[in-house]
C-alpha positions as CSV (number, residue, x, y, z in Angstrom):
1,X,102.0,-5.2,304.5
2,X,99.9,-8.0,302.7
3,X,100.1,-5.9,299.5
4,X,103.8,-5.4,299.7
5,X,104.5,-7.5,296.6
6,X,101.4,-5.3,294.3
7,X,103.6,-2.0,295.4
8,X,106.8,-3.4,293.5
9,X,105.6,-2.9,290.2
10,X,104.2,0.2,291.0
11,X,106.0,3.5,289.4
12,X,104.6,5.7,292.4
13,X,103.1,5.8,295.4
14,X,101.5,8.6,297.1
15,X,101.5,9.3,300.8
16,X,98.5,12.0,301.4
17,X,96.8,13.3,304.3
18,X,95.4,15.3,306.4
19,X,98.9,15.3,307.7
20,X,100.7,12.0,307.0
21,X,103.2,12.8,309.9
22,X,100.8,13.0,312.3
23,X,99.0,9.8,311.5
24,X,100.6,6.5,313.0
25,X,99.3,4.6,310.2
26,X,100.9,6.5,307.8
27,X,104.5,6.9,309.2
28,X,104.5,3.4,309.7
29,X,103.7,2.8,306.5
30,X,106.7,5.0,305.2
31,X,108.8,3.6,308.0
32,X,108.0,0.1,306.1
33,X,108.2,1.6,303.1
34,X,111.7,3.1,303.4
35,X,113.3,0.5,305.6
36,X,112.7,-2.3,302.5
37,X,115.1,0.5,299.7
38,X,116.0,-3.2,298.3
39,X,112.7,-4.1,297.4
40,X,111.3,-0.6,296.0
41,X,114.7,1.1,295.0
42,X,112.5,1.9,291.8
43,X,109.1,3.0,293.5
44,X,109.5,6.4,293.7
45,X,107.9,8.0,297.1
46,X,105.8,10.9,297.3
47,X,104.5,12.5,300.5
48,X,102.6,15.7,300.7
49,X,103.2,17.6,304.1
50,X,102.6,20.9,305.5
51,X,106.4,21.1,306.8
52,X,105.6,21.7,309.8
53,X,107.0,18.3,311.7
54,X,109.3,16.9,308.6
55,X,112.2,17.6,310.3
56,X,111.2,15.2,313.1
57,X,111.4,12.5,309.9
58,X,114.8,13.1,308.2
59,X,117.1,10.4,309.1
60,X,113.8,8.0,308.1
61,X,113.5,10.4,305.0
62,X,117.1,10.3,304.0
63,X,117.2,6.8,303.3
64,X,114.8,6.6,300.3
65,X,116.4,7.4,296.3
66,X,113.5,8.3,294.5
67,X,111.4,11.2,297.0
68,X,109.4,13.9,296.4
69,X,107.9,15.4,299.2
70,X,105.4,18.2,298.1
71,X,105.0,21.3,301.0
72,X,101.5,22.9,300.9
73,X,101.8,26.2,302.3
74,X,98.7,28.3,304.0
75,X,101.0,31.9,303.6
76,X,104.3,33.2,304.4
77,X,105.5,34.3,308.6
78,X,102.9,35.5,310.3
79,X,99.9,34.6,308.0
80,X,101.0,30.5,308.2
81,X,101.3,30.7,312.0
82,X,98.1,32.5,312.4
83,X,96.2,29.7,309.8
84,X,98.5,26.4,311.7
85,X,97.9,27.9,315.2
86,X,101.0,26.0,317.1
87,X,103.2,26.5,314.5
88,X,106.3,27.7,314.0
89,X,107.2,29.5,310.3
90,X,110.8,29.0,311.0
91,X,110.7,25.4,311.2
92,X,108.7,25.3,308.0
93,X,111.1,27.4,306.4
94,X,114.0,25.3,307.4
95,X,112.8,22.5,306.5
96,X,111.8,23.5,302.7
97,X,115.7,25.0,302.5
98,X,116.8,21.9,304.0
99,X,114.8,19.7,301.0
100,X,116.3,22.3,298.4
101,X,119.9,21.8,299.6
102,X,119.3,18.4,299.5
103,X,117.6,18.3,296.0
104,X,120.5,20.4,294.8
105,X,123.2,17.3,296.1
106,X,121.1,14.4,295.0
């Protein structure tokens, strides 16, 4: 990352899509992002998702202090899966209870 040093003074930075976690630039961005905590303990993270893969990203995800991740939902059960043919409601829901619980410890 040749701008690596520009992002340590910076208060936020946004990770937007289409879907980051289906782009290889962008989880290896966050990868990079996350595995250098020492350098931007301060730079808080913000990735907006539509839930459906994020738990394929928690133990990367875990790692950072200062995350947000923002979870655009298309509906609720049936309506979601019938707007993100492939995918699954129940993950989704999962994983938004699983970023609450983990809110609530933090």
């Amino acid at each position: 990352m040749g701008w690596a040093h520009d992002l340590e003074v910076a208060q936020e930075v946004h990770v937007i899509g289409g879907e980051p976690f289906v782009l290889p630039q962008a989880i290896k961005f966050i990868r990079g992002f996350i595995a250098h905590e020492e350098r931007y303990e301060w730079v808080r993270l913000v990735i907006a998702t539509n839930g459906t893969i994020l738990h394929k990203h928690w133990d990367t995800l875990h790692r950072k202090y200062r995350l947000d991740v923002a979870v655009s939902l298309d509906g609720i059960g049936a309506p979601f899966e019938g707007v993100r043919l492939g995918a699954s409601w129940a993950d989704v829901e999962r994983n938004v209870l699983r970023l609450k619980e983990a809110q609530s410890t933090d």
